[in-house]
C-alpha positions as CSV (number, residue, x, y, z in Angstrom):
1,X,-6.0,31.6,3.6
2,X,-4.9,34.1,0.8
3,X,-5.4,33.0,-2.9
4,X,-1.5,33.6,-3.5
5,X,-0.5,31.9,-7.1
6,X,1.3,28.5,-6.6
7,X,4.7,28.7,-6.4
8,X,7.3,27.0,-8.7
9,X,8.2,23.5,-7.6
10,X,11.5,24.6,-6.4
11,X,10.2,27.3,-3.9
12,X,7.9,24.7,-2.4
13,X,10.4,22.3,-2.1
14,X,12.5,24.6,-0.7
15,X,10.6,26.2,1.2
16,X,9.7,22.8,3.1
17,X,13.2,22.0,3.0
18,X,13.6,25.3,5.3
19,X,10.6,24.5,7.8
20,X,11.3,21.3,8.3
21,X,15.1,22.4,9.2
22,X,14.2,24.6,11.8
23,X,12.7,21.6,13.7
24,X,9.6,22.6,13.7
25,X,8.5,19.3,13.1
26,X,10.0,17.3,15.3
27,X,7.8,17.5,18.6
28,X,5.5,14.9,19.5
29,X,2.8,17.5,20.6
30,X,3.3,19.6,17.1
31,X,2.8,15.9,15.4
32,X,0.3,15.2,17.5
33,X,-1.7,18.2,16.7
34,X,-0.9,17.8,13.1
35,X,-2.6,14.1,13.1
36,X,-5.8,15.7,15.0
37,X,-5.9,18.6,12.5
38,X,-6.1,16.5,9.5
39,X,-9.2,13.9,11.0
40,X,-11.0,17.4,11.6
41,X,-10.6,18.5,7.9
42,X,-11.6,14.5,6.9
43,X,-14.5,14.7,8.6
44,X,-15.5,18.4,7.8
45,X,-15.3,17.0,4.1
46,X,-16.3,13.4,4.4
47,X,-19.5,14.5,2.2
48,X,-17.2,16.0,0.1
49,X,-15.3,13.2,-0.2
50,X,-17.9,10.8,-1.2
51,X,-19.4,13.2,-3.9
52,X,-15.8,13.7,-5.5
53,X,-15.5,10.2,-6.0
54,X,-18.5,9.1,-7.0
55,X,-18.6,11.7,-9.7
56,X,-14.5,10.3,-10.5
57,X,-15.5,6.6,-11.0
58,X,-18.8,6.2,-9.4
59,X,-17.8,4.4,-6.2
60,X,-21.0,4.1,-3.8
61,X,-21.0,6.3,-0.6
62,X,-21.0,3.3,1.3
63,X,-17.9,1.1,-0.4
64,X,-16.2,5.0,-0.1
65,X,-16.3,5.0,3.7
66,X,-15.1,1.6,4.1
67,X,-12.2,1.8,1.7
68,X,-11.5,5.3,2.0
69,X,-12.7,7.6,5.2
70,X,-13.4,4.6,7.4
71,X,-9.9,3.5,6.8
72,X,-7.9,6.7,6.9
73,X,-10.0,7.3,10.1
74,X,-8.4,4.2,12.0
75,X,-5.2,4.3,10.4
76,X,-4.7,7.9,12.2
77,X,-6.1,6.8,15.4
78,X,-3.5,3.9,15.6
79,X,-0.7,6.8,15.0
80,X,-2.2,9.0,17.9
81,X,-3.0,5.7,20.1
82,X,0.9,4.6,19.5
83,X,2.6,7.6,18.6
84,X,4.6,8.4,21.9
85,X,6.1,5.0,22.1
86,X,6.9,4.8,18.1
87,X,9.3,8.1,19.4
88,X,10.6,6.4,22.3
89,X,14.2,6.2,21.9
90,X,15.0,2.4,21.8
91,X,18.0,1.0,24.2
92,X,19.6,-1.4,23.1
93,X,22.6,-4.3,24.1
94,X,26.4,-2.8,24.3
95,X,28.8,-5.5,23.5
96,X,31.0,-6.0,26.8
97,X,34.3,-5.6,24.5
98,X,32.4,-1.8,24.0
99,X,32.5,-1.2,28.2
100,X,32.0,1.0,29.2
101,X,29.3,2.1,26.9
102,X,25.6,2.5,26.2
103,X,23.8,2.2,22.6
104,X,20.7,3.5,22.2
105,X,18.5,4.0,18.2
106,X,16.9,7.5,17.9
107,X,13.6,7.5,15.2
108,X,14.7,10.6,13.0
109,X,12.5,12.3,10.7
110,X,13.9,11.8,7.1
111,X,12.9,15.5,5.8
112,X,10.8,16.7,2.7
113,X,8.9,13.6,1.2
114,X,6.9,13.4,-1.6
115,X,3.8,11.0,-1.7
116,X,2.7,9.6,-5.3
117,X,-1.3,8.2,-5.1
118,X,-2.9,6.1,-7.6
119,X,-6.5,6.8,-8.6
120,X,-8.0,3.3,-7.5
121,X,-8.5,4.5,-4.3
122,X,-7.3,8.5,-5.0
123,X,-7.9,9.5,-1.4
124,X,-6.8,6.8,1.0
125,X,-3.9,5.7,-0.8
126,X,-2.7,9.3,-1.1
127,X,-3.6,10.2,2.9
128,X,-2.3,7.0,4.6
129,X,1.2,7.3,3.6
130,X,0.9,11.1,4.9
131,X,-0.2,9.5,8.1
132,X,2.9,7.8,8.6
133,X,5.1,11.0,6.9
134,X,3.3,13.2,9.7
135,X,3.6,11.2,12.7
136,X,7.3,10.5,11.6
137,X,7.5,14.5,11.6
138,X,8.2,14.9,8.2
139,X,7.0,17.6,5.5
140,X,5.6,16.3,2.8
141,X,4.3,17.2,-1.1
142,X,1.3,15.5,-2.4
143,X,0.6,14.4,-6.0
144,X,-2.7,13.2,-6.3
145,X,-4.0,11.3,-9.8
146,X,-5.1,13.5,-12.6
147,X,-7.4,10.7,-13.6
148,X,-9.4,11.3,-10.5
149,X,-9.8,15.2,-10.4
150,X,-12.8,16.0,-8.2
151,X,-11.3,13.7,-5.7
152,X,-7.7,15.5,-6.5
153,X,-9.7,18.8,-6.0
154,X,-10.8,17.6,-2.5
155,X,-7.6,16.5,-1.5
156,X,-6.0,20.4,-2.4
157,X,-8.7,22.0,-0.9
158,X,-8.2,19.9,2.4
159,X,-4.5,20.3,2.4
160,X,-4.6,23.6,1.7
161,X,-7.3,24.8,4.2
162,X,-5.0,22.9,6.8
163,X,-1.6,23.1,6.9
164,X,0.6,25.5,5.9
165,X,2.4,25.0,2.4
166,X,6.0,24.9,4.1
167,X,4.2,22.3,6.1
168,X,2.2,19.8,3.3
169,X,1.2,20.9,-0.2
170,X,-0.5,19.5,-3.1
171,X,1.0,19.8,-6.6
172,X,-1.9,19.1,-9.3
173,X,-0.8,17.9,-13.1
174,X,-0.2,15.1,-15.2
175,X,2.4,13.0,-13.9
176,X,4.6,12.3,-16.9
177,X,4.8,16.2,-17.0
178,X,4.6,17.1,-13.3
179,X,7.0,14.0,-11.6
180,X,10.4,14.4,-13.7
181,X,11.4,17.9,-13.1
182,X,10.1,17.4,-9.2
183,X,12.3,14.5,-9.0
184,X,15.3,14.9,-11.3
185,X,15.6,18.6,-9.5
186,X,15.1,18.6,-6.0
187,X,16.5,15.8,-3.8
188,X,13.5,14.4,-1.8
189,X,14.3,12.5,1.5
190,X,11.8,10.0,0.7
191,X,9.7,9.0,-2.4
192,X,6.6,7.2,-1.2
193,X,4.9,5.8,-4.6
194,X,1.7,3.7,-4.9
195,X,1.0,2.4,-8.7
196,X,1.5,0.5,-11.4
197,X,4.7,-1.5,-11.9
198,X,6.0,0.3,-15.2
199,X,5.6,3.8,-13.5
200,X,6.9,2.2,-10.7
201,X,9.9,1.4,-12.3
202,X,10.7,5.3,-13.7
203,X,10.2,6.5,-10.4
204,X,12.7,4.4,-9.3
205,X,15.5,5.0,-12.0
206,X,14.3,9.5,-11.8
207,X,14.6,8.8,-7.5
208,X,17.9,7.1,-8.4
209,X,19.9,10.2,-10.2
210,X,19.2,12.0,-6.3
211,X,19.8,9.3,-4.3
212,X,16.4,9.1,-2.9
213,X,14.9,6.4,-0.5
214,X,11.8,5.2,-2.7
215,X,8.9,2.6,-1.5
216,X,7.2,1.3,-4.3
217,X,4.0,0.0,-3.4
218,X,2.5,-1.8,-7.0
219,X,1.2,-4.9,-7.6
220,X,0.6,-8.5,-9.6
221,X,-1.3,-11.5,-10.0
222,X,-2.3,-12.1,-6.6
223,X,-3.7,-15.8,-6.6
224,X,-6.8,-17.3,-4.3
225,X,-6.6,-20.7,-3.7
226,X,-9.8,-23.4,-2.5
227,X,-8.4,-26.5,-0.9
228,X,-10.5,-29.3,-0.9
229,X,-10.5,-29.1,2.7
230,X,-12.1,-25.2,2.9
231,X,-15.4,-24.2,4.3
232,X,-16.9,-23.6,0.6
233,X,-19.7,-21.3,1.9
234,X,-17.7,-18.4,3.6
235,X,-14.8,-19.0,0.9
236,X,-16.9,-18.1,-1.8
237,X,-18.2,-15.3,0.3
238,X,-15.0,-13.6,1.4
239,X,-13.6,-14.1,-2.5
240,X,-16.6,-12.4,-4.1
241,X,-16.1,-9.4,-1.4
242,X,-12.5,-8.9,-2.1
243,X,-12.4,-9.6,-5.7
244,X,-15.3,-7.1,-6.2
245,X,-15.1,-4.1,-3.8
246,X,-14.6,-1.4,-6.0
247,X,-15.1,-3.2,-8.6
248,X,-11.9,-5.5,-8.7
249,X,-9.9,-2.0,-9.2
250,X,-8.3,-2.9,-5.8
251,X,-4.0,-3.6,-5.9
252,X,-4.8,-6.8,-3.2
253,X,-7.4,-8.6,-5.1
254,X,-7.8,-12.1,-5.9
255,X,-6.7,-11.8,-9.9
256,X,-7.3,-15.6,-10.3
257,X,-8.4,-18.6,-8.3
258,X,-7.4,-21.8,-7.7
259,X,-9.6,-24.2,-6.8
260,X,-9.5,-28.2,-6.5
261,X,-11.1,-30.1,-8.6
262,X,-13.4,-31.8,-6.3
263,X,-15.1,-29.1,-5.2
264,X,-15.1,-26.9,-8.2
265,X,-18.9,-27.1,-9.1
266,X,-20.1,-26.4,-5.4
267,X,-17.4,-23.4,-5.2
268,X,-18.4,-22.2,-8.7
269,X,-22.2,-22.1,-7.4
270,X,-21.3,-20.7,-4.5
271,X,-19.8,-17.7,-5.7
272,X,-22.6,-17.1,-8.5
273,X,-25.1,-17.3,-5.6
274,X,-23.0,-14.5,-3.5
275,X,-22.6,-12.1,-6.4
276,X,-26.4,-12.2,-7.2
277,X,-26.7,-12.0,-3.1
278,X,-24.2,-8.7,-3.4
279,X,-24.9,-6.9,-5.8
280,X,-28.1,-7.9,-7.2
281,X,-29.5,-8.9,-10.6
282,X,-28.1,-6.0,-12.6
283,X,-25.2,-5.1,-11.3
284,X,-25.4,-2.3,-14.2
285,X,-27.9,-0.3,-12.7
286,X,-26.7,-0.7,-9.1
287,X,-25.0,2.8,-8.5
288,X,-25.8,2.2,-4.5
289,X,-23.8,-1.2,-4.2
290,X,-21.3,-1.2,-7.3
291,X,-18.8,0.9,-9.0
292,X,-17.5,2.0,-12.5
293,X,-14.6,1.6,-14.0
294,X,-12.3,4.5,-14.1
295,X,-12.1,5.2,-17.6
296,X,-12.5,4.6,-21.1
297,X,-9.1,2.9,-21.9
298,X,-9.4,0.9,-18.9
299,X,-12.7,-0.7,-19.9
300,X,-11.5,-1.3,-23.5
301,X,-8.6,-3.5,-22.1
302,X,-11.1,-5.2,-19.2
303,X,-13.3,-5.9,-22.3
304,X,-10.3,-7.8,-24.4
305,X,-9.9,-9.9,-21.3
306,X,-13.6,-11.5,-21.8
307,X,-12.7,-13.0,-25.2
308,X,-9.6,-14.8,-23.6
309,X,-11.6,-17.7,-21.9
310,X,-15.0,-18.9,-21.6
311,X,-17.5,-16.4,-19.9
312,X,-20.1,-18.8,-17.7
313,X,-21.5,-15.9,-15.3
314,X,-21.4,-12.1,-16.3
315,X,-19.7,-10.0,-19.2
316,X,-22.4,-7.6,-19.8
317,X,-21.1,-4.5,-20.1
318,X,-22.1,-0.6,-20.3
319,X,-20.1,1.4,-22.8
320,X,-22.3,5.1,-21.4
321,X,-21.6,3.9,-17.8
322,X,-18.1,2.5,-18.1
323,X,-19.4,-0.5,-15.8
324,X,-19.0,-4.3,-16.2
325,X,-20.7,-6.8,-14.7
326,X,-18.9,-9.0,-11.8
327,X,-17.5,-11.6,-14.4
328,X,-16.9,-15.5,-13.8
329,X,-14.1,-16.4,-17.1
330,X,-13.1,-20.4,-17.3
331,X,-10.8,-22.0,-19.9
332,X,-8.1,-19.7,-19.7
333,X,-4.7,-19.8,-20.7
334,X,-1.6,-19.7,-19.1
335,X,-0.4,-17.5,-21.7
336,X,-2.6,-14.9,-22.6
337,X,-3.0,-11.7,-21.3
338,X,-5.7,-12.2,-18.9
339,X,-3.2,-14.4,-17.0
340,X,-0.3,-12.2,-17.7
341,X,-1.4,-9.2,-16.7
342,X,-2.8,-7.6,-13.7
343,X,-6.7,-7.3,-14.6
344,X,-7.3,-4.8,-11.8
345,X,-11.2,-4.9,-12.5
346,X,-14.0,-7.4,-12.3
347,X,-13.1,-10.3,-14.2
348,X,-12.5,-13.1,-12.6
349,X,-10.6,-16.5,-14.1
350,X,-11.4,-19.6,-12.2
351,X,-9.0,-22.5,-12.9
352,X,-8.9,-25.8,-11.5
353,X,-5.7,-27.7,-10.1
354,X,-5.5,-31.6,-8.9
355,X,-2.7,-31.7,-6.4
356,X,-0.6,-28.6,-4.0
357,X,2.2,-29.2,-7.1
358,X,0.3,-28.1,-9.8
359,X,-1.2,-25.2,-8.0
360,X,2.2,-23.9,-7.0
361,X,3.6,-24.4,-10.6
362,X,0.8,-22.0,-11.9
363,X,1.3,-19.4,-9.4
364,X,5.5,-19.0,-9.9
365,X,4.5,-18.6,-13.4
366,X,3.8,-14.7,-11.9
367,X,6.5,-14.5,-8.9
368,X,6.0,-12.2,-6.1
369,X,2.2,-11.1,-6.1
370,X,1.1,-8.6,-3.8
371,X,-1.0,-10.8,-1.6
372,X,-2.2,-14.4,-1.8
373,X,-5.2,-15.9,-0.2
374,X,-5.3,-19.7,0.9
375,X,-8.4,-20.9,2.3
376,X,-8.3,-24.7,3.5
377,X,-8.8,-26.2,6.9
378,X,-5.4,-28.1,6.5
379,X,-2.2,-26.5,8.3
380,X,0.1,-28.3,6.3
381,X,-1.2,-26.7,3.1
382,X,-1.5,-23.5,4.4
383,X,2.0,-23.9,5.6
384,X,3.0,-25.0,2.3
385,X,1.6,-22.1,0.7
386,X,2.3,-19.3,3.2
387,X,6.0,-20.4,4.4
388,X,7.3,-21.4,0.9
389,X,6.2,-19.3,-1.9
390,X,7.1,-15.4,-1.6
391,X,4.3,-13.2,-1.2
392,X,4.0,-9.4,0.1
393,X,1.4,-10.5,2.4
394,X,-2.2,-12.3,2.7
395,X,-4.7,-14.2,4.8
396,X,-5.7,-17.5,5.7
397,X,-9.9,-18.2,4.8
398,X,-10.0,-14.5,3.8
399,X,-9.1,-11.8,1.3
400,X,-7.7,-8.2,1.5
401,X,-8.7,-7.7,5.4
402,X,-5.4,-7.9,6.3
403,X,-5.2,-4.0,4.7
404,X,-7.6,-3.3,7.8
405,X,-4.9,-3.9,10.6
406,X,-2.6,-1.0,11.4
407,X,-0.3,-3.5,13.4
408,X,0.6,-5.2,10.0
409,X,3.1,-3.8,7.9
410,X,1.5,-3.8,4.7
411,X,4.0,-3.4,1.4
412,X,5.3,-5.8,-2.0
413,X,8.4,-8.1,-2.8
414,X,10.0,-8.0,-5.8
415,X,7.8,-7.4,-8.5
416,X,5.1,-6.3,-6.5
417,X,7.6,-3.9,-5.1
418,X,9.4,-3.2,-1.5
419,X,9.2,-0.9,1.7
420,X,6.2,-1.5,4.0
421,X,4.1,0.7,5.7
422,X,0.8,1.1,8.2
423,X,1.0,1.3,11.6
424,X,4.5,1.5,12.9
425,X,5.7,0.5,9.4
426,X,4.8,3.4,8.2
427,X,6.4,5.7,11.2
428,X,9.1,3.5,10.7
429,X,9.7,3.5,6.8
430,X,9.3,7.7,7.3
431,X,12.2,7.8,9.8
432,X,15.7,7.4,9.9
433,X,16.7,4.4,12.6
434,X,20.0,6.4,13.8
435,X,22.7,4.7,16.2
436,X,24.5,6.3,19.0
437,X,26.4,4.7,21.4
438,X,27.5,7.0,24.3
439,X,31.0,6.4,26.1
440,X,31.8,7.2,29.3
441,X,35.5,9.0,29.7
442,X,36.3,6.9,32.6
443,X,38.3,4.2,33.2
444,X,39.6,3.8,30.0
445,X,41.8,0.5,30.1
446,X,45.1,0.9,28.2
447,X,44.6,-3.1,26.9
448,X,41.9,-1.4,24.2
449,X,44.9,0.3,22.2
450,X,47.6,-0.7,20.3
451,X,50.1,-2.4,20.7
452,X,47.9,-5.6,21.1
453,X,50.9,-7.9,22.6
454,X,51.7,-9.7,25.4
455,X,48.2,-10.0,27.8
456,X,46.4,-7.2,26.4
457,X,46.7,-9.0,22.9
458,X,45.0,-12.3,24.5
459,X,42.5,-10.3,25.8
460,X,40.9,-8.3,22.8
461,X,41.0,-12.1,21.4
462,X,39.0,-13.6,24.2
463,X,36.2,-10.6,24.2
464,X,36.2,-10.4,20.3
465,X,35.8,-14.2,20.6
């Protein structure tokens, strides 16, 4: 493609603005293509890929298939597998006060969206959401995180190499300087933002000023919790994979555990015995198994947290590296800032609770996490927990493996934010559900018009009724 200087935001925008209303992307084929275009160009990069964010936060080529490649790989072959039907128009009941008529809901692409990633997970997090935005048969501009610029490098060069700029784009920059003139000065038809809550929260109020649809996909303390009842071995297992994939710098894991008191010591050795089992005896060194933190600043707070509580596995630390070890933290208070805040790294507080009361009492002291994790083999405590306390989403005897099924809508509450997407939650939170009812001219009964008296009056009442 020619090496043309970027345009101003507002010729992009503009410019999308005009492609996308000459319906160009509105056919299932030209989606279809679209969707098989952009797994080429992933795979043509995949090494790419993998170097980019290794050399952005040292994530192992392994972990960065799984999380990243692996997952944008399934996530577009559950749009191509389902995309036809996700078009279908949808028929639906007609009132018989409404005879004669039919109603029917037509999926609508929104427009020109613009996708916001974070930089825990700078390419998946960035392409899944252009998934859905694609096989909605939208346009879309990408802003990938400046604090992960080989992987934001990869993503423009991909983009770029793929689709026409009136199609997808990537704008590079620092968000605080690149995100308020993009927003406050060109109406996007959807705002698709994956972060932390306080950005979260001026996208919202900048998206507001146009009008625009946003779905805010952040995050919280998202709690574990060991019954007394759970299977101690796989618990302990499944909580040291999803607390430290990618070093705990994932939005869905566990921040804190809850675990009862009688079987605290076997659940505390059993987790000790998994991270040694994971990621070896010095998890420091381990650049094939275990990953950095993404910066300076980050580490300094993730550091803090170990003086907030009582370190009885872990908390070694490498300043050159920017890594920490997989970090067990007991004797924690409610208050502080470890149990405030989202850690969003490898530190771990363990805390023990006596009866489902006390347990619940601790977790609504952070409302609406992200996810929350019960493992127990009792159905009325995982109904207690699931059905009754609000929660973007989770798993019973497992953690953050719900992400892996497209059939789930995946998205926050509250505080941990709102809109859903994967799968046909994300066609669905791309498109605009529009209503038609169609009419037909004849017969046209006289009794549906005013004057309602006499007959035709008792009639609208009895099929109103």
């Amino acid at each position: 493609m020619p090496d043309n200087p970027m345009p101003s935001y507002e010729l992009v925008c503009n410019a999308q603005r005009t492609f996308f209303g000459a319906g160009h992307t509105f056919p299932y084929a030209f989606r279809k293509a679209q969707l098989k275009n952009l797994k080429r160009a992933v795979k043509e990069y995949e090494a790419d890929i993998e170097k980019a964010i290794f050399a952005d936060f040292g994530k192992p080529y392994m972990e960065t298939y799984v999380t990243e490649t692996g997952f944008l790989y399934a996530e577009i072959d559950a749009a191509l597998d389902n995309l036809k039907s996700w078009m279908r128009t949808e028929r639906v009941q007609t009132p018989l006060v409404l005879w004669p008529s039919q109603s029917k809901i037509i999926s609508q692409p929104k427009g020109v969206t613009l996708i916001i990633g974070p930089w825990n997970y700078p390419f998946q997090l960035l392409l899944a959401p252009l998934v859905a935005a694609i096989a909605a048969g939208n346009t879309a501009v990408l802003k990938p995180s400046e604090l992960t610029p080989h992987t934001a490098q990869v993503v423009e060069d991909i983009i770029s190499q793929t689709f026409d700029r009136e199609y997808i784009t990537v704008i590079q920059g620092a968000g605080t300087e690149v995100l308020p003139p993009l927003i406050t000065n060109f109406r996007f038809d959807h705002i698709f933002f994956t972060g932390s809550v306080p950005v979260g929260r001026k996208i919202a109020e900048m998206a507001a000023s146009q009008l625009s649809p946003v779905t805010l996909e952040l995050g919280g303390k998202s709690p574990g919790i060991v019954d007394a009842s759970a299977d101690i071995a796989v618990a302990a297992r499944r909580i040291a994979f999803g607390k430290w994939i990618n070093a705990g710098q994932t939005c869905v894991a566990p921040d804190y555990i809850l675990v009862h008191r009688s079987v605290e010591k076997a659940f505390m050795e059993a987790l000790k015995k998994n991270i040694n089992a994971f990621y070896g005896p010095d998890p420091l060194t381990n650049d094939e198994g275990y990953t950095g933190i993404i910066n300076k600043k980050r580490f300094e707070t993730l550091k803090s947290y170990l003086k907030q509580g009582t370190v009885i596995f872990g908390g070694k630390t490498d300043e050159d590296t920017l890594r920490m070890e997989p970090t067990l933290l007991t004797d924690v208070h409610l208050d502080s800032p470890v149990m405030q805040e989202e850690i969003f790294g490898p530190v771990l507080p363990v805390l023990v609770f006596n009866n489902i009361a006390e347990a619940r009492q601790i977790i609504l002291k952070n409302p609406n996490p992200l996810a929350l994790y019960v493992f127990t083999g009792d159905k009325a405590i995982e109904r207690s927990f699931t059905q009754e306390l609000s929660f973007g989403g989770g798993a019973i005897n497992n953690t953050v493996m719900h992400l892996g099924n497209p059939h789930l809508p995946f998205g926050g509450i509250g505080n941990s934010g709102f809109g859903n997407y994967h799968g046909k939650a994300g066609f669905d939170t791309f498109s605009h559900q529009k209503s038609v009812m169609k009419t037909s001219t004849w017969p046209d009964p006289s009794f549906k018009y005013p004057p309602y008296k006499g007959f035709a009056g008792k009639l609208v009442r009895w099929l109103l009724r």
